[in-house]
C-alpha positions as CSV (number, residue, x, y, z in Angstrom):
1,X,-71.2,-86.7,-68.0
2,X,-70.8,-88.0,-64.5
3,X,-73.0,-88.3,-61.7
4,X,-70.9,-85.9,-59.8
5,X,-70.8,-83.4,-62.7
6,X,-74.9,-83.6,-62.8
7,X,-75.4,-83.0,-59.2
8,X,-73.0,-80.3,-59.2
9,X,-74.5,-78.8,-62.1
10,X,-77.8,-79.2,-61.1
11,X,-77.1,-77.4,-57.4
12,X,-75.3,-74.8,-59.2
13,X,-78.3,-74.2,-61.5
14,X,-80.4,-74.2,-58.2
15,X,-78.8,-72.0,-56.4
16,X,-79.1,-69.3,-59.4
17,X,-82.6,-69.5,-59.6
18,X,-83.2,-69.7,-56.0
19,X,-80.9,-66.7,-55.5
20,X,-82.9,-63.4,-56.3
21,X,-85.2,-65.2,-52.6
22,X,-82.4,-64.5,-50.6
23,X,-82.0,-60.8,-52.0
24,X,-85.1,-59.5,-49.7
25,X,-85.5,-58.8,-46.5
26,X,-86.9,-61.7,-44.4
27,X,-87.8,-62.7,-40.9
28,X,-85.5,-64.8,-39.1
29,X,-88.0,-67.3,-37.8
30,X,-90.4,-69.2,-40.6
31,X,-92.8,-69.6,-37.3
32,X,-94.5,-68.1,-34.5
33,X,-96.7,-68.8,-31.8
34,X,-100.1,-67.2,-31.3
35,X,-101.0,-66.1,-27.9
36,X,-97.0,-65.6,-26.9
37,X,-93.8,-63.4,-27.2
38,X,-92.0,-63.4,-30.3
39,X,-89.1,-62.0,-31.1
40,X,-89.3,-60.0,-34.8
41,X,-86.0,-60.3,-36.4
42,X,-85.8,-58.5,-39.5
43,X,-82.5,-60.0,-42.1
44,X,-81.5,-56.8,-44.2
45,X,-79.2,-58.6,-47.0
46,X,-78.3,-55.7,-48.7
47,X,-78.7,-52.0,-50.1
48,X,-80.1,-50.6,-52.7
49,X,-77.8,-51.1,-55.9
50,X,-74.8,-50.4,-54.9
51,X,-75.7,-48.3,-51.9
52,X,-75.7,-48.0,-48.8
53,X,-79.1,-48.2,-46.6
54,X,-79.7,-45.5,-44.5
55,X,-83.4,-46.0,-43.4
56,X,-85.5,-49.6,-42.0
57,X,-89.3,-48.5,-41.8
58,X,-91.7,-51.7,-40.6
59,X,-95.0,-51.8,-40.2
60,X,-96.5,-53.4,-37.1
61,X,-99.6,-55.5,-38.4
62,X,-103.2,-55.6,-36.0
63,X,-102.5,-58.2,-33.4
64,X,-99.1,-57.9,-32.7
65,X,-98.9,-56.1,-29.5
66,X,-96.0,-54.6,-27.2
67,X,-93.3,-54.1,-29.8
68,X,-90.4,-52.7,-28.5
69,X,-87.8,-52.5,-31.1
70,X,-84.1,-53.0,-30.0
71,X,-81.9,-49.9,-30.7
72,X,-78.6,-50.0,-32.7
73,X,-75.3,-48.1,-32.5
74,X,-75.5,-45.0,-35.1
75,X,-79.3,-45.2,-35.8
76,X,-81.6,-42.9,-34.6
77,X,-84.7,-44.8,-33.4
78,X,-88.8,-43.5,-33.8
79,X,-91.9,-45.2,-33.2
80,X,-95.1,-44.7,-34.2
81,X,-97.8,-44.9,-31.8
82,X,-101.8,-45.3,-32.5
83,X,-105.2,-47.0,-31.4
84,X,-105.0,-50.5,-31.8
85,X,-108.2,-51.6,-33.7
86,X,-109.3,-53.8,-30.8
87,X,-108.0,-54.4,-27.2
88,X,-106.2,-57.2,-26.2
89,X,-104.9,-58.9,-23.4
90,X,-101.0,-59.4,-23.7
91,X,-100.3,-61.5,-20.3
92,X,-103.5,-60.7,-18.9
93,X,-103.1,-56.6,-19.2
94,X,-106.0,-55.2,-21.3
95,X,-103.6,-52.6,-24.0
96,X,-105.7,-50.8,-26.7
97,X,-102.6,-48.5,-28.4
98,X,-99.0,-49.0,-29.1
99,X,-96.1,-48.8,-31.1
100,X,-97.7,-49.3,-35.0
101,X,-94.7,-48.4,-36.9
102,X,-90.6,-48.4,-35.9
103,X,-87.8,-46.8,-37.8
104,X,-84.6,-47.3,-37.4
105,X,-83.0,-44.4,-39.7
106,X,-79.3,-42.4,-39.9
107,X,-77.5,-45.4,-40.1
108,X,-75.5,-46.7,-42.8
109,X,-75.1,-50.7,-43.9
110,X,-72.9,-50.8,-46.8
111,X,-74.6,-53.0,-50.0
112,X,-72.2,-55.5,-49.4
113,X,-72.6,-56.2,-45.2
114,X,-75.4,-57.9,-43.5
115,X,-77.4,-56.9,-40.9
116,X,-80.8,-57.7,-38.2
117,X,-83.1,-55.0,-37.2
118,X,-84.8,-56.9,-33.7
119,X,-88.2,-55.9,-31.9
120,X,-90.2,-58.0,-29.2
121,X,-93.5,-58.5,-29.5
122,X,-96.3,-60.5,-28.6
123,X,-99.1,-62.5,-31.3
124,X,-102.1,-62.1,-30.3
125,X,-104.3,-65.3,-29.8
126,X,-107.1,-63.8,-31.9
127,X,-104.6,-64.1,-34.9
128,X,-105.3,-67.1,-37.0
129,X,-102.8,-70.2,-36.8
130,X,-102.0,-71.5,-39.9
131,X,-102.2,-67.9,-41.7
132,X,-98.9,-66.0,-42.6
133,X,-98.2,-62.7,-40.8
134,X,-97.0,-60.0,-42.9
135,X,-94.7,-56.8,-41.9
136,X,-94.4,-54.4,-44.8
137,X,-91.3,-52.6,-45.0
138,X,-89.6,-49.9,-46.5
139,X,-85.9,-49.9,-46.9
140,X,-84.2,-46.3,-47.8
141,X,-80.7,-45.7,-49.1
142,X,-78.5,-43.2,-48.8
143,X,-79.2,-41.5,-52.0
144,X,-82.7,-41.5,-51.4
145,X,-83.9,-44.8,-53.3
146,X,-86.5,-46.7,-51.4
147,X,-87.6,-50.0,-52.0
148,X,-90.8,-51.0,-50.6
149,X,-91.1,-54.8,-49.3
150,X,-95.0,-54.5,-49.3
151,X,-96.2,-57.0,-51.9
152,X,-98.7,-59.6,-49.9
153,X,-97.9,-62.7,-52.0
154,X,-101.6,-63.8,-53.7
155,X,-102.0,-67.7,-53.9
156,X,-101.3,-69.1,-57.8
157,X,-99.5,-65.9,-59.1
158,X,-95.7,-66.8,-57.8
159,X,-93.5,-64.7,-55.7
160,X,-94.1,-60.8,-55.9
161,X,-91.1,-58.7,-57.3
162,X,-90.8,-56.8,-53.7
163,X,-92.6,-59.3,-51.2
164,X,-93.2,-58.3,-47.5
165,X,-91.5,-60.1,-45.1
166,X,-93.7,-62.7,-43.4
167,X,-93.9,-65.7,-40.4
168,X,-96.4,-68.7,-40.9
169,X,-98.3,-68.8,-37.4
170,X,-98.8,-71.7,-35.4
171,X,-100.9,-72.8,-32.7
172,X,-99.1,-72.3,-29.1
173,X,-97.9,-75.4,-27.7
């Protein structure tokens, strides 16, 4: 067999186990700053076999302040407001409750499109560089199947079957 025909095989064979990865939903950026802005983009890749989603639920994690989701044509948009655990200081105003939850629901993104749900937000400084940020969330299709992208991923036991979407932070520069 050629050296072409290997490499081809071998990316082919790749690809196919590297696939099911790029079935989730994901964040846009792999990194984030503490102690600045960030702006959440959330990759929806597809429904929920074979249909259509109709709901985006995500979960605002402790630290991650102002969100202020971006609203879409044909979604109905809700937020979730509570007491932050602690105060912080976003851009030196002291904020102590916000927006803990956003859902972006009524919509309808066929199984086979693409979309990107968008919030800004700010990253605390108190939130530890070199840790991985997670927001859980819950996708809902129209015929009322969920699937919940909650799984924390636990060091040594591989890739959870549902993981939460998450961004590796980094010190601010």
């Amino acid at each position: 067999m050629s050296k072409f025909l290997n490499s081809a095989l071998a990316l082919t064979l790749a690809s196919l186990i590297a696939g099911p990865a790029f079935a989730h939903v994901t964040i846009e950026s792999k990194e984030a700053q503490v102690g600045t802005g960030f702006k959440l983009v959330l990759r929806v890749p597809h429904g929920c076999k074979g249909q259509a989603t109709s709901s985006i639920r995500v979960q605002i994690p402790e630290g991650v302040v102002n969100a202020k989701p971006m609203p879409k044509a044909g979604w109905t948009l809700e937020k979730v407001k509570g007491k932050y655990a602690a105060t912080y200081k976003p851009y030196g105003h002291e904020v102590s409750e916000g927006v803990k939850e956003i859902e972006w629901k009524g919509g309808n993104l066929p199984d086979d499109e693409y979309d990107e749900f968008t919030v800004s937000t700010y990253l605390d400084a108190s939130l530890k560089a070199g840790s991985t940020l997670y927001f859980p969330v819950v996708q809902t299709c129209v015929d009322g199947s969920a699937t919940r992208w909650i799984e924390i991923p636990v060091e040594g036991k591989g890739e959870p079957d549902a993981p939460a979407p998450g961004v590796k932070l980094i010190e601010k520069k």
